[in-house]
N, C-alpha and C positions, 0 to 999 in steps of 0.2 A: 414442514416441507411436504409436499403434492408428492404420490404416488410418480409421477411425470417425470420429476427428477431427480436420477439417482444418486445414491451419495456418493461424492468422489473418497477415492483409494489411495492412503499416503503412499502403498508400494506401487502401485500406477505412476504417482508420480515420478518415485525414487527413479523408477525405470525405463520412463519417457525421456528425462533427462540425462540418464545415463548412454541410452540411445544417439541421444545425440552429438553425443562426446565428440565424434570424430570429426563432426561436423565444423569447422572456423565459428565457432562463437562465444562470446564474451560469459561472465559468470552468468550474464542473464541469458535464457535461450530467446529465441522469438516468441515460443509459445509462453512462457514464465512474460515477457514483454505485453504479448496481447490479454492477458489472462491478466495483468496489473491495471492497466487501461482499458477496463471493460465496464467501470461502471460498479468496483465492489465495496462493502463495507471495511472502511481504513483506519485502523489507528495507529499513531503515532507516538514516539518513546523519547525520551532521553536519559539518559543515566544519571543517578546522582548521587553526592557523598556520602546519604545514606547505606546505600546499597540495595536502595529502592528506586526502579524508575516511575519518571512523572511523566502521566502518559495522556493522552486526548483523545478525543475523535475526529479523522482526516476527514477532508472535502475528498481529495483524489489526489492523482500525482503523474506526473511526463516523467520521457526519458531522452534523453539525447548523447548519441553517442559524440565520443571525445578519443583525441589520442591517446590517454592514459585511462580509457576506460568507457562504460557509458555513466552520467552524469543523472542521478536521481532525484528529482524535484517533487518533493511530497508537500501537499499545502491542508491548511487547516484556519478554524479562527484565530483571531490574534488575542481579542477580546475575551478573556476567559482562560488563557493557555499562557500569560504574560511568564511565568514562570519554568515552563518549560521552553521556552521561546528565550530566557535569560542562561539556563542552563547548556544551551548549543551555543548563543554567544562566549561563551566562557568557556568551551572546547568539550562540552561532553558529549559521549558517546551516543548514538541516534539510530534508532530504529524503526521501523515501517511493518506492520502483518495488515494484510490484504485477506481480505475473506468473502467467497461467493457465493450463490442460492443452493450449491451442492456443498457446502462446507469445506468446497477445496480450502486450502490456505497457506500463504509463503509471505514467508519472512525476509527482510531484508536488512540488513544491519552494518554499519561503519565507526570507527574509530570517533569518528567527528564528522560536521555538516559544519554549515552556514548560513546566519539567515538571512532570505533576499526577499523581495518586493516580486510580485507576479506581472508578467509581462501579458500587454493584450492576448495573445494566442494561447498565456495558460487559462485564462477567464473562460475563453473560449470553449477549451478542452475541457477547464471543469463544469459547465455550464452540460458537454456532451453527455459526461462521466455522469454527474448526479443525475441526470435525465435518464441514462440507462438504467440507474440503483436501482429509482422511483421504480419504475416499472416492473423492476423482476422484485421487490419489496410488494407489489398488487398479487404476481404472481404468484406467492405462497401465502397468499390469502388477507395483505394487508390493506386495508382499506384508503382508496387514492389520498382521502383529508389527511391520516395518517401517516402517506409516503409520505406528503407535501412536507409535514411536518419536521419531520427527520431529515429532509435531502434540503432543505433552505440554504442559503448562504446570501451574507450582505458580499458583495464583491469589494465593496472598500474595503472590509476588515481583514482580508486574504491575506495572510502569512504566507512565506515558502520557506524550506530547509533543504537546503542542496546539498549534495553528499557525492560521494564513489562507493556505491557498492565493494564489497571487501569479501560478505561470508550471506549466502541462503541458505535458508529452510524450509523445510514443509513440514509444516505446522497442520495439515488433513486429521483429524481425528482417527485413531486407529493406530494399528503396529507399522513401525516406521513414524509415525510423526515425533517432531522434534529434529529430524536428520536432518546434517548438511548435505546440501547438494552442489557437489567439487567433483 
């Protein structure tokens, strides 16, 4: 990481979103919303009978709000993830950690998800997403052949796993990470 940018602070976060408590909003704040849709490094979980999750690496993910909540749409390959993509049809538990060029990081987790098919305007958005990775992946020193490498996606193979957020975390390195943020 570049002198340029500092590392983010698990108790920063606890306290930014404690902040906003009073505020009318959903488990996710805006800023937890725009800080997920910015372009970071995703991966993706599911639970399984071991008591080990089978986990991958996300493209990105939307969010749209709902009456019962806002509705989390995290996508990744399908090709390569067939078994964790079997494990959410079958009702297990799904999780998402988001992670940015300062090391911020949050968690996102639900009882269960569903798998769905990406609709034109998630392509869209992840086409945005990966385009921002790339760029701040240059910016701590990785070279552009390299971002390419890493931020690719076939758009036919786009998996989705749609969920209700239920319970976050910040996951920041340092004291306070691991915390639910409630």
């Amino acid at each position: 990481m570049t002198d340029a940018i500092p590392p983010a602070r698990a108790a920063d976060e606890i306290a930014a979103y404690r902040s906003a408590a009073g505020a009318s909003r959903s488990i996710l704040s805006e800023d937890i919303l725009g800080f997920l849709q910015a372009g970071q490094t995703v991966a993706v979980a599911a639970g399984s009978s071991t008591g080990y999750p089978v986990c991958a690496i996300g493209i990105g993910c939307t969010f749209a709000p709902q009456p019962a909540g806002t509705l989390a749409r995290v996508f990744l390959a399908r090709g390569g993830n067939g078994a964790l993509l079997e494990l959410v049809r079958n009702g297990a538990s799904v999780g998402m950690t988001l992670t940015g060029v300062d090391h911020r990081s949050i968690q996102v987790k639900a009882r269960s998800g569903r798998v769905v098919a990406p609709e034109p305007q998630d392509i869209a958005e992840l086409h945005r997403q990966i385009a921002a990775h790339r760029d701040w992946l240059e910016i701590v020193g990785f070279t552009r052949a390299f971002a390419e490498t890493l931020t690719v996606f076939a758009e036919e193979d786009v998996a989705g796993i749609e969920f209700l957020p239920e319970r976050v975390y910040v996951q920041t390195p340092g004291p306070g990470a691991g915390s639910r943020l409630e």
